[in-house]
C-alpha positions as a Markdown table, in Angstrom:
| # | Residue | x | y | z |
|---|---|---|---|---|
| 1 | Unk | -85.1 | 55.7 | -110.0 |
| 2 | Unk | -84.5 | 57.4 | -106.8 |
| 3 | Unk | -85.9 | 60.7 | -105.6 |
| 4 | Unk | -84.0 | 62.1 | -102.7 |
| 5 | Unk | -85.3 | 65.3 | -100.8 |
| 6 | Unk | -84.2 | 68.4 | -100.7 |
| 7 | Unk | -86.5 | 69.9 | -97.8 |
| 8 | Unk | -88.5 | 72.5 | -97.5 |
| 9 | Unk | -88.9 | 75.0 | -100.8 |
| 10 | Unk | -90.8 | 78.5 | -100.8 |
| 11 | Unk | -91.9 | 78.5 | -104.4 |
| 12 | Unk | -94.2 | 81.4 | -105.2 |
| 13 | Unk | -94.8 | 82.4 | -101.8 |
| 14 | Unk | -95.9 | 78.5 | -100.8 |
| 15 | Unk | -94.0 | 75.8 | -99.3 |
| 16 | Unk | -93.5 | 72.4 | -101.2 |
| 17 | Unk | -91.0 | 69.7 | -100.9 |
| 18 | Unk | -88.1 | 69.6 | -103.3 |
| 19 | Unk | -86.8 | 66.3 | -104.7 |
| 20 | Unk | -83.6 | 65.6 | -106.8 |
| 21 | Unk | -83.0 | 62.6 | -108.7 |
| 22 | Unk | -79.7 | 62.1 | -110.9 |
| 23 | Unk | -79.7 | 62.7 | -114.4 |
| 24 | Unk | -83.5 | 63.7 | -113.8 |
| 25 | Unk | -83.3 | 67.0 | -112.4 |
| 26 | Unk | -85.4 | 68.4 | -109.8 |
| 27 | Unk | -89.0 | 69.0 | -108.8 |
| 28 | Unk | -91.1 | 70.0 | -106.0 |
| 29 | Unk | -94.4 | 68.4 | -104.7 |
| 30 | Unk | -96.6 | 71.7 | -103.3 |
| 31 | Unk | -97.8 | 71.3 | -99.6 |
| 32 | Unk | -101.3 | 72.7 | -98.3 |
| 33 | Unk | -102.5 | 73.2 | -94.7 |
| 34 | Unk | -104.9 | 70.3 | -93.6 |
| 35 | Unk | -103.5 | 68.0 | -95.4 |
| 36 | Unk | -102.2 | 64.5 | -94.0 |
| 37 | Unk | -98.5 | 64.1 | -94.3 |
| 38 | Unk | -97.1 | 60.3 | -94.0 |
| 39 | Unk | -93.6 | 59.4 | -94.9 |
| 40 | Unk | -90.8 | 56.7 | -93.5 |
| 41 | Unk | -86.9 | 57.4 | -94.2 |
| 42 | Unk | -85.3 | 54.5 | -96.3 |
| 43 | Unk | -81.6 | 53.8 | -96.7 |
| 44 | Unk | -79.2 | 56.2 | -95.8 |
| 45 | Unk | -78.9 | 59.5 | -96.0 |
| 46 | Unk | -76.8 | 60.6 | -99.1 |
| 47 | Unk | -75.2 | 64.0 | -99.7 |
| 48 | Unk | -76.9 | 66.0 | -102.3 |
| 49 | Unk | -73.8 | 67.4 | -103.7 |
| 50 | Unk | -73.7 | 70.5 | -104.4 |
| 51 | Unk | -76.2 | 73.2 | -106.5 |
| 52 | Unk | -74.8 | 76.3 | -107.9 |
| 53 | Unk | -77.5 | 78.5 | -110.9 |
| 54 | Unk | -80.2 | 76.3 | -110.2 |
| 55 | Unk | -78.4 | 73.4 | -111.2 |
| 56 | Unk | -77.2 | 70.4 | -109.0 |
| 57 | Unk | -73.8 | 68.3 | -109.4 |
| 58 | Unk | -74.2 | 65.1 | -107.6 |
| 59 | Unk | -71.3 | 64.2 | -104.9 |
| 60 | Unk | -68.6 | 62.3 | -106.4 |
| 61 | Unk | -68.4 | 59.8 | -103.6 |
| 62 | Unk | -71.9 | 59.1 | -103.0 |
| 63 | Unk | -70.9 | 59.8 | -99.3 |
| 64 | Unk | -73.5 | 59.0 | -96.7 |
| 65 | Unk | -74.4 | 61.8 | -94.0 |
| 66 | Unk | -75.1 | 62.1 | -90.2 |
| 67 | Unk | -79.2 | 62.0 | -89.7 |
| 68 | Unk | -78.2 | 64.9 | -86.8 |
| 69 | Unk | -76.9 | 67.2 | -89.1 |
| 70 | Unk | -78.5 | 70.3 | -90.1 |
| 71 | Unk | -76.7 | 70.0 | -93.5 |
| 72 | Unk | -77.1 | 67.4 | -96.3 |
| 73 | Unk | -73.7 | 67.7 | -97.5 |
| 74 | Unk | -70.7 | 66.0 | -97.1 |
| 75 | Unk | -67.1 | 67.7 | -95.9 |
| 76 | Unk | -66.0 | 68.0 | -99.4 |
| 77 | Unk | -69.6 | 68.9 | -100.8 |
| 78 | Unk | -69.8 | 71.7 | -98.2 |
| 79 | Unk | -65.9 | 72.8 | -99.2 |
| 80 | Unk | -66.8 | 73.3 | -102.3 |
| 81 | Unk | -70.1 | 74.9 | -101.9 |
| 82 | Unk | -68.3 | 77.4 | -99.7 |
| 83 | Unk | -65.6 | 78.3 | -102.3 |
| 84 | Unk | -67.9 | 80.3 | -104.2 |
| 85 | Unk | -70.4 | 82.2 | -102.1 |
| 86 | Unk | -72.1 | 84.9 | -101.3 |
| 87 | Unk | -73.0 | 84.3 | -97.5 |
| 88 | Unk | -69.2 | 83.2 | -96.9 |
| 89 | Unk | -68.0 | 86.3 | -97.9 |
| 90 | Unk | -66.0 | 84.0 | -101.5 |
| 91 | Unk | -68.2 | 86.0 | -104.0 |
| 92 | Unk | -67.5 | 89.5 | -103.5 |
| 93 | Unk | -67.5 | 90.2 | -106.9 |
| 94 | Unk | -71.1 | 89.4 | -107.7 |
| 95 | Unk | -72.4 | 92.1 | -110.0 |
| 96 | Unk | -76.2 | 91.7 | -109.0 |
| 97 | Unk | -78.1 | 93.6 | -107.1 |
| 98 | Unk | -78.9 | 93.4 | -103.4 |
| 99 | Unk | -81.0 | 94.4 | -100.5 |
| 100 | Unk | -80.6 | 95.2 | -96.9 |
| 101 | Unk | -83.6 | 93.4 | -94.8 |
| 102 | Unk | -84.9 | 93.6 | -91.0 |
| 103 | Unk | -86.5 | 90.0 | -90.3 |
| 104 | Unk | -88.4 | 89.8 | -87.3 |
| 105 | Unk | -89.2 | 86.2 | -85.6 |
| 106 | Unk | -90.5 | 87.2 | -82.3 |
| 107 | Unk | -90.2 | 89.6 | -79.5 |
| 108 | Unk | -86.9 | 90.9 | -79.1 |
| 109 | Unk | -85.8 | 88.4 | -82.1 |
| 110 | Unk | -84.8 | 91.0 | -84.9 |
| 111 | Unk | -81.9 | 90.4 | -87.1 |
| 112 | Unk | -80.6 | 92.6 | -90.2 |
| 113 | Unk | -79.2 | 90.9 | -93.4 |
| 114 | Unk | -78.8 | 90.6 | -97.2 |
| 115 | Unk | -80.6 | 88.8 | -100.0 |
| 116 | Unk | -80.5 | 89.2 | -103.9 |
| 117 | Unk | -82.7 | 91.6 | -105.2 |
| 118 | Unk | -84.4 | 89.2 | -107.9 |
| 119 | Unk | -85.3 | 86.7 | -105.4 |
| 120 | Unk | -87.5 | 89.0 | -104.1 |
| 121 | Unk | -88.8 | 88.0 | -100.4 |
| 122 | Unk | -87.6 | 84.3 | -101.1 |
| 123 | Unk | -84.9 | 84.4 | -98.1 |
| 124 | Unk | -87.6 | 85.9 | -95.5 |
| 125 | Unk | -89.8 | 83.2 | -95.9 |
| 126 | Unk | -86.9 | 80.3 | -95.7 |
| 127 | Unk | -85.2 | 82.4 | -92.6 |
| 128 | Unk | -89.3 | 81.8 | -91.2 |
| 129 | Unk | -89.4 | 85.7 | -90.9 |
| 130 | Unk | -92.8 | 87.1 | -89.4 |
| 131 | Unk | -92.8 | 90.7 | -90.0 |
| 132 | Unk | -89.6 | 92.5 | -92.2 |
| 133 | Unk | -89.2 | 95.2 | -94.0 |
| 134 | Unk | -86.4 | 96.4 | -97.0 |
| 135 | Unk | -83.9 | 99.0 | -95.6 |
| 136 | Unk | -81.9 | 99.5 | -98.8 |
| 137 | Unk | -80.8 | 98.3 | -102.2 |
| 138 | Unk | -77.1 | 98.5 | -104.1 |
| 139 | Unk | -74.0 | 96.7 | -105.2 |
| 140 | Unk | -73.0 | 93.5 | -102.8 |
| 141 | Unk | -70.3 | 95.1 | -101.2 |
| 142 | Unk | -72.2 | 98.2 | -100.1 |
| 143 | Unk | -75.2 | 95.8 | -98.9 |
| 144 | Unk | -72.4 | 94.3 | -97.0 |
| 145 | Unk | -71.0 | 97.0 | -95.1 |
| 146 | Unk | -74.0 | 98.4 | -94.6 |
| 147 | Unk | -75.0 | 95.3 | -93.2 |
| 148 | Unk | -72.4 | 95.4 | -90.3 |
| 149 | Unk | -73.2 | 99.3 | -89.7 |
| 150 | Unk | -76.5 | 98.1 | -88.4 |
| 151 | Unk | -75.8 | 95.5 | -86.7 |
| 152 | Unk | -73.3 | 97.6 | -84.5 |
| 153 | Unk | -75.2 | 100.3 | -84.1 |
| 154 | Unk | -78.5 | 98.7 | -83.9 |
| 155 | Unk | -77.6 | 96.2 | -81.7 |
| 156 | Unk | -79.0 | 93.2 | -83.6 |
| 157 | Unk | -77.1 | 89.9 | -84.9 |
| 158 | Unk | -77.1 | 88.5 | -88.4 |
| 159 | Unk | -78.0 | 85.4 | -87.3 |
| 160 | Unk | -80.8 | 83.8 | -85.1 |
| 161 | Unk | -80.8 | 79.8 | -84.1 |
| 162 | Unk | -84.0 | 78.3 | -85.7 |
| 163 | Unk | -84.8 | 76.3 | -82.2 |
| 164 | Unk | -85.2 | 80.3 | -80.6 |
| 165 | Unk | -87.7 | 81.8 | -84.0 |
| 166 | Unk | -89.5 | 78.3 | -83.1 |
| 167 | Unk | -90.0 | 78.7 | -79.3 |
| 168 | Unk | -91.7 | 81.8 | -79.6 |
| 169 | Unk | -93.7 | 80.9 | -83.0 |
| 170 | Unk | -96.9 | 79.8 | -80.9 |
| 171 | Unk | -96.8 | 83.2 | -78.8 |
| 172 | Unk | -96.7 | 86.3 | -81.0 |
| 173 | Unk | -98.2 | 89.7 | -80.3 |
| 174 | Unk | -100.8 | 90.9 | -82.6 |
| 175 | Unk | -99.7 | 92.1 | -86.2 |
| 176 | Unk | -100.0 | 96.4 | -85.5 |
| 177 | Unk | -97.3 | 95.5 | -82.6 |
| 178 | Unk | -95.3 | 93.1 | -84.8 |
| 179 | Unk | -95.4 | 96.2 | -87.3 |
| 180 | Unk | -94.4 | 98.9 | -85.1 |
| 181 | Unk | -91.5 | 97.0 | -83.8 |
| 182 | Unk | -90.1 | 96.6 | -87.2 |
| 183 | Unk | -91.1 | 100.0 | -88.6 |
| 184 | Unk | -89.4 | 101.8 | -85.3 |
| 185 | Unk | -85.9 | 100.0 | -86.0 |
| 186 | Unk | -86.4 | 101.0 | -89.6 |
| 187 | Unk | -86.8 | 104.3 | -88.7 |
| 188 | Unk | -83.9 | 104.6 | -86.7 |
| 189 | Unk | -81.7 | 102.1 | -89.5 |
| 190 | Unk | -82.2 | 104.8 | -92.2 |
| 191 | Unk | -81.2 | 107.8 | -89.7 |
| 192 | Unk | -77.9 | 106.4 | -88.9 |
| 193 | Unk | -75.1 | 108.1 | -90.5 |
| 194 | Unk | -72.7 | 106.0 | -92.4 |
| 195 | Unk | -74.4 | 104.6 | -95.1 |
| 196 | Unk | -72.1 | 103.9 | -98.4 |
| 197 | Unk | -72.9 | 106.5 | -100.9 |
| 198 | Unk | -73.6 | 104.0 | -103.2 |
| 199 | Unk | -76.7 | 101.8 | -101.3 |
| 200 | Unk | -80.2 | 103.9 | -101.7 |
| 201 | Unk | -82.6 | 103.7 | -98.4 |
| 202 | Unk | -85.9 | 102.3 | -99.0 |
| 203 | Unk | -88.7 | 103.3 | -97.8 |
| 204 | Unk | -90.5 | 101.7 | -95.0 |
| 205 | Unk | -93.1 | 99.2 | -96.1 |
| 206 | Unk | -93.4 | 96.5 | -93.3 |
| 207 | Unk | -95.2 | 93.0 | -94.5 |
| 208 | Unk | -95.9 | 89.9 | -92.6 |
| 209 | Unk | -95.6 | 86.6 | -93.6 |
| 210 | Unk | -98.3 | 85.1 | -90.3 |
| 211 | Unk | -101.0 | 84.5 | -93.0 |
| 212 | Unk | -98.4 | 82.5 | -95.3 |
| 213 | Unk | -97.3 | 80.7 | -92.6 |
| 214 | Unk | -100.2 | 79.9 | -91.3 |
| 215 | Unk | -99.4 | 80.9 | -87.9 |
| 216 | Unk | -103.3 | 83.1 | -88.1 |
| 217 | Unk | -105.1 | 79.8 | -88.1 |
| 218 | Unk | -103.2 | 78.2 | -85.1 |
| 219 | Unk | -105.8 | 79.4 | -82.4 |
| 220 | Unk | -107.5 | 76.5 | -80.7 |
| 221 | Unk | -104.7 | 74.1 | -81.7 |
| 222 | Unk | -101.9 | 72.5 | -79.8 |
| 223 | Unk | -98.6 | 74.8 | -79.6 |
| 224 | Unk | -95.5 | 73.3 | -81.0 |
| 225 | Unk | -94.0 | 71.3 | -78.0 |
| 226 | Unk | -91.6 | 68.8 | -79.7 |
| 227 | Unk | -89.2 | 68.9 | -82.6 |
| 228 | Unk | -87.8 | 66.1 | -84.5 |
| 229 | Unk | -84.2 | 66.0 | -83.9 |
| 230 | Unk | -83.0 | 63.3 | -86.7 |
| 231 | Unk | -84.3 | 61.0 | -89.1 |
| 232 | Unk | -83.5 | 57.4 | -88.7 |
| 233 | Unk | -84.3 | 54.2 | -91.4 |
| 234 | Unk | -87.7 | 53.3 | -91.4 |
| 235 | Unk | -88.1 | 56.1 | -88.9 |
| 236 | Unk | -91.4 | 57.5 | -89.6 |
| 237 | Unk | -94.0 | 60.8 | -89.5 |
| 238 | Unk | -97.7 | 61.0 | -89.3 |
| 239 | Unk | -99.7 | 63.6 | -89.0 |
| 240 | Unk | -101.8 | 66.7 | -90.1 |
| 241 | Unk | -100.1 | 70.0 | -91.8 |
| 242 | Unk | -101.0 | 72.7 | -90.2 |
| 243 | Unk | -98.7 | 75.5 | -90.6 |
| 244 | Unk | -94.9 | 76.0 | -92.3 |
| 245 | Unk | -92.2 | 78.4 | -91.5 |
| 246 | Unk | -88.9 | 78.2 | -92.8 |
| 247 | Unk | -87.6 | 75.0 | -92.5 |
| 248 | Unk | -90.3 | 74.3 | -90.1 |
| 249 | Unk | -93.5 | 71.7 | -91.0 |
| 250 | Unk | -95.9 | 72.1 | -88.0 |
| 251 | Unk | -98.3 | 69.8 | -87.3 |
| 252 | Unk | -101.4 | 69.3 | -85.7 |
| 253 | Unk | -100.5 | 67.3 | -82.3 |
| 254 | Unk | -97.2 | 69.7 | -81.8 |
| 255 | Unk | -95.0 | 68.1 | -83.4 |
| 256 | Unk | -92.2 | 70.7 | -85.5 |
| 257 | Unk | -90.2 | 68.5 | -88.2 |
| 258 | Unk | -87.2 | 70.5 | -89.7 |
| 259 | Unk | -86.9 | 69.5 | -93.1 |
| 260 | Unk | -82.8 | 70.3 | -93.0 |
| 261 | Unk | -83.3 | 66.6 | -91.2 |
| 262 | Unk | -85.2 | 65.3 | -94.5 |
| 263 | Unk | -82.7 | 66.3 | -97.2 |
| 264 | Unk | -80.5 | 63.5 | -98.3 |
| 265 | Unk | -83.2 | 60.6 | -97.4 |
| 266 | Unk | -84.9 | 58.8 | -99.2 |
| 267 | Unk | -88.7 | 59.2 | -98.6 |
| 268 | Unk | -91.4 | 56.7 | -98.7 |
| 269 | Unk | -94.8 | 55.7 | -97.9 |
| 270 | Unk | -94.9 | 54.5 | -94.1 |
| 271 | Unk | -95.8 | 51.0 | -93.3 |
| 272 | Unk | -99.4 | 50.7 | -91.7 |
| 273 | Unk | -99.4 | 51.8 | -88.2 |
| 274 | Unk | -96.3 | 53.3 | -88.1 |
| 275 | Unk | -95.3 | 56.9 | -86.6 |
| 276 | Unk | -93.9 | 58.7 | -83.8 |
| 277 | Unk | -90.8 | 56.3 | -83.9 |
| 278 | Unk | -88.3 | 58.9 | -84.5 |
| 279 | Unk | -85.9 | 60.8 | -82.0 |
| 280 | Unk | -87.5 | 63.8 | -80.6 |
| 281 | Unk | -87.2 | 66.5 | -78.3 |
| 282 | Unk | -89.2 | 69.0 | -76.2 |
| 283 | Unk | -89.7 | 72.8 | -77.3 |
| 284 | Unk | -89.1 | 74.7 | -73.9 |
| 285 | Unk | -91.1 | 77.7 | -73.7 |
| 286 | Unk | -89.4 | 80.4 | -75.1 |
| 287 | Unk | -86.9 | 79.0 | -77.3 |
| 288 | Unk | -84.5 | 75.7 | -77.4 |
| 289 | Unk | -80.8 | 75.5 | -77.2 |
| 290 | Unk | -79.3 | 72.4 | -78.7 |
| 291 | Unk | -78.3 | 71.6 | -82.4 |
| 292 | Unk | -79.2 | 74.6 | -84.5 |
């Protein structure tokens, strides 16, 4: 039976890795700072198909997937994943709950968006958010319009490229600046005028996610410097955890794997003596353009 991977999963607040095998479900295997992680792709990679309500429907073709992209789906997979959601605006007529956000990755890296209200801070810690803070809670639509308000007025996007939140991972101020930032956009979020009737304003409450992250025990080690860029057969990683952040796996000698790259392989215990024989690229300081 095979197990493919899912990447990354922030499951009460910790990362693990999430597999999926058909007809068997899924499961996660939790990950811990310091410890050794060894693993080898196999095979192809396979699209995952698609998941809706915690529950995953394999992809009818068994189609195979580029190791570059960022996605572990194929064309049709990603169609039909699209047809019904929230983040592509096909699900307006959710009836849950949702909240308004500030993520902050770095200095000068703030973005404003929208997550459901049970999954609680769930979509900060995937996004790799350092410091955030809730602006409001409502209906979709009002979180949604809300949203854009900000954004204009505030002058912040809803999106941020991964390679950018990981250039400037290694070199954040200390956590009273982090929280000022974040609590001084908040301020001015809640003045603005605008605001549907039906979205309430929350009250400022900034947390940071540095400790989960394990960005407060990086002193003394190596700064991220490289970043795997795809995952190849029998193309292998060795090394020591040492922090997580979104997608993001750091480890101890600077390498950053994205586990986007991971989902849809097959993953399995490295041949002896193996590592470092997958494609890679340098972290410029300061950010990274490129793929994502």
């Amino acid at each position: 039976m095979t197990w493919w991977c899912t990447g990354i999963r922030w499951s009460n607040g910790r990362p693990a890795i999430g597999w999926y095998g058909e007809g068997r479900g899924e499961r996660v295997s939790g990950l811990v700072y310091g410890q050794r992680l060894a693993f080898a792709a196999r095979g192809d990679r396979h699209c995952l198909g698609v998941r809706r309500a915690a529950k995953r429907t394999a992809c009818p073709t068994a189609a195979t997937v580029p190791g570059r992209s960022g996605s572990a789906q194929c064309p049709e997979c990603a169609r039909l994943d699209r047809s019904f959601s929230v983040a592509a605006d096909t699900n307006a007529a959710d009836p849950r709950t949702y909240r308004v956000y500030l993520a902050w990755f770095g200095p000068g890296l703030v973005k404003v968006g929208i997550t459901a209200e049970e999954r609680g801070s769930a979509r900060l810690l995937e996004q790799g958010a350092v410091t955030w803070a809730w602006l409001g809670r409502g209906p979709l639509m009002a979180a949604r319009r809300t949203e854009e308000l900000l954004r204009a007025a505030l002058g912040v996007p809803d999106r941020i490229a991964y390679a950018r939140k990981r250039g400037v991972r290694a070199h954040l101020p200390p956590a009273p600046e982090r929280a000022l930032e974040v609590a001084e956009l908040h301020r001015r979020a809640v003045a603005l005028a605008g605001w549907p009737d039906s979205l309430e304003r929350v009250e400022c409450e900034v947390a940071d996610h540095a400790g989960v992250f394990g960005l407060d025990e990086w002193t003394g080690l190596p700064a991220p410097d490289r970043v795997v860029t795809a995952m190849v057969p029998g193309g292998a990683v060795v090394g020591r955890l040492v922090g997580a952040a979104g997608p993001d796996l750091h480890l101890a000698d600077g390498l950053v794997v994205d586990t986007r790259l991971l989902a849809g392989w097959e993953l399995v215990a490295p041949e002896a003596g193996a590592g470092g024989v997958v494609p890679v690229a340098e972290i410029p300081a300061g950010g990274q353009g490129g793929l994502f």
